[in-house]
Every structure is written in structure tokens, then in C-alpha cells.
C-alpha positions in Angstrom: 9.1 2.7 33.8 5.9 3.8 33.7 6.4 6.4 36.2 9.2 7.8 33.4 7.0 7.7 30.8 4.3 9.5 32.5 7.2 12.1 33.7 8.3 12.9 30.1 5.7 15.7 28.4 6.8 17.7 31.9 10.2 17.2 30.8 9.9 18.4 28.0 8.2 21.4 28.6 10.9 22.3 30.9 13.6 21.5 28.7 12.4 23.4 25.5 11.5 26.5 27.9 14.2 26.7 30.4 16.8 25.0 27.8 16.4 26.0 24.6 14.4 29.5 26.0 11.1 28.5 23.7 8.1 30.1 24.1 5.2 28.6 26.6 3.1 27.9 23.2 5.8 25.8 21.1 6.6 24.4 24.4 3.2 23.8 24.9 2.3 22.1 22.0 5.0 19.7 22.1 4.0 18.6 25.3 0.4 18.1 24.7 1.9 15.9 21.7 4.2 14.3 23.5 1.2 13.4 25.9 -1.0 11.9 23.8 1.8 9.7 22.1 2.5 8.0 25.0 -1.3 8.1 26.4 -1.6 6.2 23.2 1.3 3.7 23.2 2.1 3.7 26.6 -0.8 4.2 28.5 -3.4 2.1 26.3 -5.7 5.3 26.0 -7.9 4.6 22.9 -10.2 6.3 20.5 -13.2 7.1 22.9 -11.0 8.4 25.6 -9.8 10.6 23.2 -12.3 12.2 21.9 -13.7 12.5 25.8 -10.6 13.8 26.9 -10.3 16.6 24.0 -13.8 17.5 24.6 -13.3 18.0 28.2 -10.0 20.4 27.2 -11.8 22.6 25.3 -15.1 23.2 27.9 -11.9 24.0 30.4 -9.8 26.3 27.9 -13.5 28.6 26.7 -13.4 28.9 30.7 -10.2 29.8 31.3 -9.5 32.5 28.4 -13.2 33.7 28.9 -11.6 35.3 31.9 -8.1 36.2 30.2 -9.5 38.2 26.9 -12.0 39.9 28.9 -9.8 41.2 31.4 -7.5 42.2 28.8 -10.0 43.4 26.8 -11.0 45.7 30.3 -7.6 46.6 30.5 -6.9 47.9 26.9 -10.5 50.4 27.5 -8.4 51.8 30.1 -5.2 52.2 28.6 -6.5 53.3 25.4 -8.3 56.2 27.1 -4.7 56.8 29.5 -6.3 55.9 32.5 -3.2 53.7 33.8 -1.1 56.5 32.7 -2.8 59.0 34.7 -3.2 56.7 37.7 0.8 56.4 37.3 2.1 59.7 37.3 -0.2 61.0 39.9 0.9 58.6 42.5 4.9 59.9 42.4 3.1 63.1 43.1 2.6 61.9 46.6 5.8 61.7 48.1 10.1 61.9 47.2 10.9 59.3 49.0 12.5 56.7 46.7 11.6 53.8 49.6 8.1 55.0 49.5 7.9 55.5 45.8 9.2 51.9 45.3 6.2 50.7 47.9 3.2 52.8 46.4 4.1 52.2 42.6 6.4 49.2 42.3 4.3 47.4 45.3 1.0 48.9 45.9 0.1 50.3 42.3 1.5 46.7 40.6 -0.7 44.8 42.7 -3.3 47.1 41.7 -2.7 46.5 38.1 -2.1 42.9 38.3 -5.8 42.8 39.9 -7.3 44.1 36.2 -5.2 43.1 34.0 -1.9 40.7 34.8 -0.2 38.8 31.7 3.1 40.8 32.6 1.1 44.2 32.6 2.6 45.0 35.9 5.9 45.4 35.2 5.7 46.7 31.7 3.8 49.9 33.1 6.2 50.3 35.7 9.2 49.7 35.3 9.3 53.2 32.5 8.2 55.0 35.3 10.8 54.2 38.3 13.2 54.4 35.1 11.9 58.3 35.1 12.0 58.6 38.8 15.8 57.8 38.9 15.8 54.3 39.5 18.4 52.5 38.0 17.2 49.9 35.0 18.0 46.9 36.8 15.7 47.9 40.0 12.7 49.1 37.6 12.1 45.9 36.5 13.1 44.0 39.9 10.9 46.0 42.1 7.3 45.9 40.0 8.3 42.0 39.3 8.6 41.4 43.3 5.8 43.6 44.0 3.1 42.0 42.1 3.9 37.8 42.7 1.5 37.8 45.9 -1.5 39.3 43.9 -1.5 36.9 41.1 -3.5 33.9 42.3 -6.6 36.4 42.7 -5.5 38.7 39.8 -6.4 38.9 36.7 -10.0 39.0 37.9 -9.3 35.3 39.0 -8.2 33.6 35.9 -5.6 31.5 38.1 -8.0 30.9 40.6 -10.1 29.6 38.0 -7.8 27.4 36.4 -7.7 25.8 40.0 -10.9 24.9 40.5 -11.1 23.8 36.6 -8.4 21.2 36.9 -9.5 19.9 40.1 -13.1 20.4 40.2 -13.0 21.7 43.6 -15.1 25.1 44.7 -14.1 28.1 45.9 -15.4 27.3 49.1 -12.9 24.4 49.6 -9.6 26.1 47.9 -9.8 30.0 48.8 -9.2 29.9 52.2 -5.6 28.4 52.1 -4.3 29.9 48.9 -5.8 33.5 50.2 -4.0 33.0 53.9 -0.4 32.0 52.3 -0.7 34.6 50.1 -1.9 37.5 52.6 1.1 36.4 54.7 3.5 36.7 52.1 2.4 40.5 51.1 3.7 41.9 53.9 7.0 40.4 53.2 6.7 41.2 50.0 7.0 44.8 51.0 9.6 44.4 53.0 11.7 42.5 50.2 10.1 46.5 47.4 11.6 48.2 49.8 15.2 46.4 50.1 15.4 46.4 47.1 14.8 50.4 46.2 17.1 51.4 48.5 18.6 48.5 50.7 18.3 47.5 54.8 17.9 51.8 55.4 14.8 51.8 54.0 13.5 48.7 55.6 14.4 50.3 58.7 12.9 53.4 58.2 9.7 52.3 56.1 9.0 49.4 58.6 5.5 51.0 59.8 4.3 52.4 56.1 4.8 48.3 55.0 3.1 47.1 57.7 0.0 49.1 57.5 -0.1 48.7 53.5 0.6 45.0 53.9 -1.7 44.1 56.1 -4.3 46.7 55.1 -4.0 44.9 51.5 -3.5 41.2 52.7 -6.8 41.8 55.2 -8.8 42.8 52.0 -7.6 40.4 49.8 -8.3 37.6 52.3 -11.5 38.6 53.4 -12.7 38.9 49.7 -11.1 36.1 48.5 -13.0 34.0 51.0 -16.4 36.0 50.7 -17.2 34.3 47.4 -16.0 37.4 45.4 -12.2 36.0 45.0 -12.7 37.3 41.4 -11.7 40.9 42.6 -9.9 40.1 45.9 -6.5 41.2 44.4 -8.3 44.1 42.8 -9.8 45.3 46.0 -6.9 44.9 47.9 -4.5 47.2 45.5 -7.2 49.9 45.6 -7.7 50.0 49.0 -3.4 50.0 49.4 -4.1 53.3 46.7 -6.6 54.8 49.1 -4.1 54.1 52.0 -1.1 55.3 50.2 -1.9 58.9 50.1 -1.9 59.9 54.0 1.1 57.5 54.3 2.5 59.8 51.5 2.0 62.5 53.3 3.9 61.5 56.2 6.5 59.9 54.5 7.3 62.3 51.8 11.2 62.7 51.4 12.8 65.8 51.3 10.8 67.7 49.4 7.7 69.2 50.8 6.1 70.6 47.7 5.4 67.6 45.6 2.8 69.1 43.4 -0.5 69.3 42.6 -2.9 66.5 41.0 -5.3 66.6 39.0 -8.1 65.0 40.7 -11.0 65.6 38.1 -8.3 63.6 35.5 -7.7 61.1 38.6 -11.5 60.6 39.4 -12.5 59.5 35.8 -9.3 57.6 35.1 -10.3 55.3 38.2 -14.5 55.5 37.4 -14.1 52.3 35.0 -12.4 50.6 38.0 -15.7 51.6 39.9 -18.0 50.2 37.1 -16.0 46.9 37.6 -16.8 46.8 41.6 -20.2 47.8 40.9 -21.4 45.2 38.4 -19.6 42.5 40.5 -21.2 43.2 43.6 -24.6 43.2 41.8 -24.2 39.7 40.5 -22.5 38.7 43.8 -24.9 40.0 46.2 -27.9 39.9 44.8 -29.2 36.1 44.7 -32.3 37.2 42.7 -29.8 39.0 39.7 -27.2 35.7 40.2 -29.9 33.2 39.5 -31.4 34.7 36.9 -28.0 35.3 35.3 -27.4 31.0 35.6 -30.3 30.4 33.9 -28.1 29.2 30.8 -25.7 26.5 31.2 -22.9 25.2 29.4 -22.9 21.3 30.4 -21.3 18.2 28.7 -22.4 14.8 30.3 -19.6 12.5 29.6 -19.6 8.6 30.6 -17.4 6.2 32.3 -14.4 5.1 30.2 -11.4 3.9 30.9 -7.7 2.9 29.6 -6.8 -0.7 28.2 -4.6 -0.7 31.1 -7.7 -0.4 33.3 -7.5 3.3 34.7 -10.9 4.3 34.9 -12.7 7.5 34.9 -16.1 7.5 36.0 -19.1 9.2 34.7 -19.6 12.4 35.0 -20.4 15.9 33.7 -17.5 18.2 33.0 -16.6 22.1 33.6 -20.2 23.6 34.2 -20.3 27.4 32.8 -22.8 29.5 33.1 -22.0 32.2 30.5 -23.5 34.9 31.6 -22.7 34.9 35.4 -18.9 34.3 34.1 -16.5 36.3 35.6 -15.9 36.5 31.2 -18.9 38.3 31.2 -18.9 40.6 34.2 -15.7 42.0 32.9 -17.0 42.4 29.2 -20.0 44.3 30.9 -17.7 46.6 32.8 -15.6 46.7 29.8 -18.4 48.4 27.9 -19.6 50.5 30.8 -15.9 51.6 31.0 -15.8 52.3 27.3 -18.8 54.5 27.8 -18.0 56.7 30.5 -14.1 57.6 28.8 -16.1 58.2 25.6 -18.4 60.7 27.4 -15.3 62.3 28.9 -13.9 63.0 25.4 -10.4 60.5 26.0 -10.4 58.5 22.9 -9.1 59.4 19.9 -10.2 58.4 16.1 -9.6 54.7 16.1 -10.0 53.7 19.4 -12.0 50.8 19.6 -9.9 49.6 16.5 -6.9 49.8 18.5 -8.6 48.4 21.5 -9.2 45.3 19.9 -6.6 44.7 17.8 -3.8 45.2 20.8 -5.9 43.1 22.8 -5.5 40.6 19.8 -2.1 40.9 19.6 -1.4 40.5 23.3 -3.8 37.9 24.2 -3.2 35.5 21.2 0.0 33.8 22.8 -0.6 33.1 25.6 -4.2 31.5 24.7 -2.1 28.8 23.0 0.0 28.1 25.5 -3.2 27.7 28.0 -4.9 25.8 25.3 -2.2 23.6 24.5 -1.3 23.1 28.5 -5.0 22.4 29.2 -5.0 19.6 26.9 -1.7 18.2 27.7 -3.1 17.9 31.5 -6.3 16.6 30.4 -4.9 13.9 28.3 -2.3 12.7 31.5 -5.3 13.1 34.0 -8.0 10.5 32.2 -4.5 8.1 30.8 -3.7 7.8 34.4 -0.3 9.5 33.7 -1.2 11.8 36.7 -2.1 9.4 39.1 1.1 7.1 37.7 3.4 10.3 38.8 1.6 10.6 42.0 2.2 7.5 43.5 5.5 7.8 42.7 5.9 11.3 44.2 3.3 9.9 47.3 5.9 6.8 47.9 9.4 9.1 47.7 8.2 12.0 49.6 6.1 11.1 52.6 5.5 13.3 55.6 7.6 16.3 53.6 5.2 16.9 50.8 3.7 19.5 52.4 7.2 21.4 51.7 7.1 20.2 48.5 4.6 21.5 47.0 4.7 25.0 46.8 8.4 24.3 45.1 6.2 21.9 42.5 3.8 25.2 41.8 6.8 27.4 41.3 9.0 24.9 38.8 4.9 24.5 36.8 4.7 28.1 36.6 8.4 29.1 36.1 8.6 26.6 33.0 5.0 28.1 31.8 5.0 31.3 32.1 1.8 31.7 34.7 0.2 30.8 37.5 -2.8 30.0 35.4 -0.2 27.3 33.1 0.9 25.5 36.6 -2.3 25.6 38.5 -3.6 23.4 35.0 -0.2 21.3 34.6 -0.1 20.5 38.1 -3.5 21.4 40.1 -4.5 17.9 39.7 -1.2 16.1 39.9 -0.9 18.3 43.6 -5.0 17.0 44.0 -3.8 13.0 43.8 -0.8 13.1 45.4 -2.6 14.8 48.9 -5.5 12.4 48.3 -2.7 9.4 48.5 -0.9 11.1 51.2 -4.2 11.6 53.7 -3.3 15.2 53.7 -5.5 18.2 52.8 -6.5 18.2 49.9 -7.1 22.3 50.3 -3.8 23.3 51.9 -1.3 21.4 49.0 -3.7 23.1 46.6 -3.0 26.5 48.2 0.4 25.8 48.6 0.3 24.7 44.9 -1.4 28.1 43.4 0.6 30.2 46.3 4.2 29.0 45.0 2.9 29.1 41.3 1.9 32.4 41.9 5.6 33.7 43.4 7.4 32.0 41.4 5.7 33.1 38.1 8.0 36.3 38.2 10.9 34.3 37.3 9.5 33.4 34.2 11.8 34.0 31.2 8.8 35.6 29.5 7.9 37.6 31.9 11.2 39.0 32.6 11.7 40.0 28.5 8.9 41.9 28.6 10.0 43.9 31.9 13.6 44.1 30.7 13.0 45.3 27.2 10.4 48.2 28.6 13.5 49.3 31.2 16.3 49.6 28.4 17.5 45.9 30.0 16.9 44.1 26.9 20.0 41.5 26.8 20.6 41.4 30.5 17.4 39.3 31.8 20.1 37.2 33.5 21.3 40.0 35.6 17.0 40.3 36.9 16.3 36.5 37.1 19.6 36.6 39.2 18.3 39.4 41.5 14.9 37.5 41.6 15.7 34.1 42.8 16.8 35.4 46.2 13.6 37.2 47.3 11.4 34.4 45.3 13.4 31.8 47.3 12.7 32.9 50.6 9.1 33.7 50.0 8.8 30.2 48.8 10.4 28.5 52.0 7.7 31.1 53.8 4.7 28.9 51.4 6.5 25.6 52.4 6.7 26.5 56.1 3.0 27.7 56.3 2.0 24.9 54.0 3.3 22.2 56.7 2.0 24.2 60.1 -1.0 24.1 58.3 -0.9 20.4 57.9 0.2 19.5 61.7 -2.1 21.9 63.0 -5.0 20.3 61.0 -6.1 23.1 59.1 -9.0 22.6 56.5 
């Protein structure tokens, strides 16, 4: 019973988003109260564990969306000053080829822009510009929404990542190295899966060597950074070192037609400097230990004490989320942000109005999905100190057993499919995925990679994601018709997760 009980806000979320097609905030908020009812009445969660537990929410939500507005925020300064637009139409400069346009724009350039930006950014550049290229509707939005999936753990200048390590309190030295492995293996594939389908098994065949030097060129980066301590721009780096990579391949693989004209480099050069400011100030808090320690100087720190449930679940005392505000990831993206500002206000790109616009579509974009994170975070907080979490991992512990390890990428994927994001799952879930391995005797590091790794794959299908894709590509009405196309690719890169997931386990990984 209990285990039912515990089981419902997840129902609902699912229900009201996959059902009855509601937002991830409505959803959201349902849950959270649906949570706390039966923490209350079921549970035996009383006034003090309330409070705590709402307290706790809200140190995790300032340092999850820290992350989300100032990416956005970094994103906007670009867009604003048509630095993504230049970036875009120089690269179908490079080659004619539609297999190789698909893999350098749709693959290469959207894991690129999921690295700065993310929230469904990928495919709503895109998808208007394979649309212009000759693609057909339906494979504009398919092709961005495949080619992005393995960049968003370690996107969005880690916001996912961050949400991770949030809900479970784990480091980064503890979670990056399983999460950045499955992922690295499955951008290769991913390529594979662009170039099917641009242009079908012809172009696999004859694009075989161009995808495996981008995906493993990428996947190396990504990996390496991601497990450097600098997982904040490890999908970042790895799209622009795919950009860099991309124009020789280009070269080589460029279609019929030889003369595929000239860029404009100057235009090209400034468009990407704010991408350079990024790299720069993130290197210079990361490598430095002198600028990083003076930077964590300030603390944001909540001690909270033991409490527990009148059922006798029992949380012991401890502090909560530590941030230190201005070694943030938040803050080295507001820093770039403004250095970005600068340098495409020296070069004369903004128009009247700019920072205006800047913030208010940053606003307008951001304010959703903030919410849905906040109302997530505090739905997952609430089940975590009630002992709703640990009540649904015994129960998943006892019915799955040795195949959990399978499991659980498929557990990511149904958190972040029903969310919306990555970021959504990894906070629903992270810990539930934490408790269960803990039960199970298994890693505690590979579940949680598998966890983040399936989220992160599976977040393409997400009904919210897919509107916004559809309705830039003239698809608006026939989302069915992409989610359909999806599943198939998403499926198999899932059972990729599960199998690397459980070779991890038997081979005693981590």
C-alpha cells in the first residue's frame, strides 16, 4: 500500500503530461501537491519536516536555474547580435552533400548549440535551416532532435549535471565518469542514426569514415572534459572542436558541387569570439586554484538538523546544497555573458533596444520551465525526507534484482520524457536511482550515469520539445508523425545505455 501511495505524485505527473498533454509546470505543481498530501497523511511527515524539506527545495532550485537563466541569458547575447545565425549559414557553405549537411548542422552544430544554450534551442535553430536546404519538414525537426540527445547531460553549461549531483549529493568526481563514457559511446551512433535519417542506409555507407572521426573526435573531448573537473563545458567543447573538424571533412566530402561559396570569416570570427570569452573565463576559474579559492570565499550554507517522520524515517543532520555564488557555473556564464555583450557591441551588431530584448526574451523563455524545475525540485524533496523514495525503492530493489542495471536508463528516459528535461528526471529520479543501487549493492556511479545518460536520450521525445521543433519546421499538428520517427532511434540508443550500464556492473566498474 504504501509502496502505491508513495508511486502516485509520479503517476500523476505522467498521466496529466503524456495523457492529457499538460505542460511540465501544471504537471508539476500537481505533483509537488499531490506529494505533500500524502507525505502528510500517509507518510506522518509533520510541521518541522516541512518547513526543512521546503527550505532544502529552494537552496536546490537557486542552484539549478542559476545555471539555466544564465545560459540563456548567454545565449540571447548571441542571438540578439545574429551570432547563431551567422554560425548557421556559414556551415552549409562547406559542403552539398545532404548526408554531410545533416552531420555538420543537424549533428555537429546542434550539439554545439545544446552546449550554450539547450531548453529546445537546438532544434528550433535548425530545423528552418535544413527546411531551406531541401530537407523535407518531417527530417528538419527529426535530424537536430536526434543529433543533440547525447550532448544534453553536459549541456547547457551543466545544468543537468548539476541537478545530479544536487539531488544526490554526490561530486563530480564520483558521477562524471560513467554518465560521460555512456554518453561518448552513444555519439558515434548518434551519427550514424543523422545520417540515416537525411538520406537513408546510402549515406551511412558512404559517410561511415566522416561519422567516425566527428564522433569520436567529439565523444574523446567531451569525455576527457567532462571528467577533468570542467564537465560544465564538456558538451560545449566537444561541438566546437566537431566545428573545427567539420570544415576539412567538408572539403572532402562536398557533394556535387565544387564551388560552394565563399564565407565570411571576419563575420564568422566575431560571431564565435563570445563563445571564446566563455572558454576563457572558465578555464581561469578552473585552472587557477589561487582565482577558484578566492572566488569560494562566500558561501551559501543552510545547517539543518536531524528529523524524522512519525512513521520513524529519519533523516540525519546535515547541511544542505553548498553554493558558492560566485564560482557558480551561474556566475561564470553571467561574466561571459557581459564580456559577450561587450565585444558584439564594439562590433556595431545590436540594434536600438537590444538589451531590452535580450532580457525580456530570456524572460519569456526561461519562465516555464523554472516552474516546472521548481515545482519538480520540491515534489522530489518532499518524497525523499517522507521516505516515499526509499518506500519505492525497496519495492523496485525486491522486483527487479540482478536486471536493474537495464532498468535504469529506461527509468531516466520515462523521468525525462514525462518532464520535459534531463534536468526534471535527474531531480524526480536521481535519488530514487541513488537508493535503489545502494539496496541493490550495485554502483552507486554507474545507475546514476545510466540514470542522467537515458534521461538525456530520451528527453527528445518530449511532447514539449517536439512542439517547439514542429511548429518552427511548418509541422505544427503532426508532432505524432516526429515522436513516431523518434522512438526508433531513441529506442535503440537506450538498449545501447542499458547494455553498457550492466557490462559496467559485471565488470566492476566504479
Amino acid at each position: 500500500m504504501n509502496f502505491i501511495l508513495a508511486f502516485i505524485p509520479i503517476a500523476l505527473v505522467l498521466i496529466l503530461m503524456v495523457g492529457f498533454r499538460w505542460g511540465a509546470a501544471r504537471s508539476g505543481g500537481v505533483g509537488y501537491l499531490s506529494a505533500l498530501v500524502i507525505a502528510i497523511l500517509g507518510f506522518g511527515a509533520g510541521v518541522g519536516l516541512l518547513a526543512y524539506t521546503h527550505t532544502k527545495a529552494l537552496l536546490l532550485t537557486i542552484d539549478v536555474l542559476f545555471v539555466i537563466w544564465a545560459a540563456f541569458l548567454l545565449y540571447r547575447v548571441a542571438d540578439e547580435a545574429g551570432a547563431i545565425t551567422t554560425i548557421g549559414q556559414a556551415l552549409p557553405h562547406l559542403t552539398a552533400d545532404k548526408g554531410m549537411q545533416a552531420l555538420i548542422i543537424g549533428w555537429v552544430f546542434a550539439s554545439f548549440l545544446q552546449g550554450v544554450g539547450g531548453f529546445g534551442v537546438p532544434v528550433a535553430v535548425i530545423a528552418p535551416i535544413l527546411v531551406g536546404l531541401g530537407f523535407s519538414p518531417l527530417q528538419a525537426v527529426v535530424i537536430p532532435s536526434l543529433g543533440h540527445g547525447w550532448a544534453v547531460t553536459f549541456g547547457s553549461l551543466g545544468s543537468s549535471f548539476i541537478a545530479l549531483m544536487a539531488s544526490t549529493g554526490l561530486p563530480a568526481e564520483i558521477l562524471a565518469p560513467p554518465a560521460a563514457l555512456f554518453l561518448s559511446l552513444a555519439g558515434p551512433v548518434t551519427g550514424f542514426f543523422v545520417a540515416h535519417a537525411a538520406d537513408g542506409s546510402q549515406a551511412v555507407r558512404r559517410l561511415t569514415i566522416p561519422i567516425l572521426v566527428l564522433g569520436f573526435s567529439m565523444s574523446l573531448t567531451q569525455y576527457i572534459v567532462a571528467t577533468s573537473g570542467m564537465w560544465n563545458i564538456a558538451a560545449f567543447c566537444a561541438g566546437m572542436v566537431g566545428l573545427i573538424i567539420s570544415i576539412p571533412l567538408a572539403r572532402r566530402y562536398h557533394g556535387k558541387q565544387l564551388d560552394n561559396g565563399l564565407l565570411d570569416r571576419r563575420a564568422l570570427l566575431i560571431a564565435v569570439s563570445g563563445y571564446v570569452a566563455l572558454i576563457l573565463v572558465t578555464l581561469s576559474v578552473q585552472l587557477f586554484p589561487s582565482v577558484n579559492a578566492f572566488l569560494g570565499q562566500v558561501v551559501l550554507q543552510v545547517e539543518f538538523p536531524e528529523i524524522k517522520t512519525a512513521l520513524g524515517y529519519l533523516t540525519p543532520a546535515g547541511p544542505g546544497r553548498v553554493i558558492a555564488p560566485f564560482r557558480h557555473a551561474g556566475a561564470i556564464l553571467t561574466v561571459s555573458s557581459i564580456i559577450a555583450y561587450l565585444i558584439y557591441w564594439q562590433s556595431g551588431l545590436y540594434q536600438s533596444g537590444a538589451p531590452r530584448r535580450i532580457i525580456s526574451g530570456m524572460i519569456k523563455r526561461v519562465m516555464s520551465s523554472s516552474v516546472s524545475i521548481a515545482s519538480m525540485v520540491a515534489m522530489a524533496v518532499i518524497m525523499q525526507h517522507a521516505g516515499m523514495t526509499d518506500t519505492l525503492a525497496r519495492g523496485l530493489a525486491s522486483s527487479m534484482g540482478w536486471a536493474y542495471p537495464i532498468v535504469a536508463p529506461w527509468i531516466g528516459a520515462l523521468g525525462a520524457f514525462m518532464t520535459g528535461s534531463n534536468t526534471n528526471s535527474n531531480v524526480v529520479f536521481g535519488l530514487l536511482q541513488l537508493r535503489t543501487a545502494q539496496l541493490l549493492g550495485y554502483s552507486a556511479a554507474v545507475i546514476l550515469g545510466a540514470q542522467t545518460a537515458g534521461a538525456a536520450l530520451a528527453s527528445i521525445l518530449a511532447p514539449t520539445k517536439i512542439v517547439v521543433g514542429a511548429s518552427t519546421a511548418g509541422m505544427a499538428g503532426k508532432e505524432g508523425d516526429v515522436l513516431r520517427k523518434l522512438l526508433i532511434y531513441t529506442g535503440l540508443l537506450l538498449v545501447l545505455i542499458s547494455i553498457l550500464a550492466m557490462l559496467s556492473i559485471w565488470l566492476g566498474l566504479w
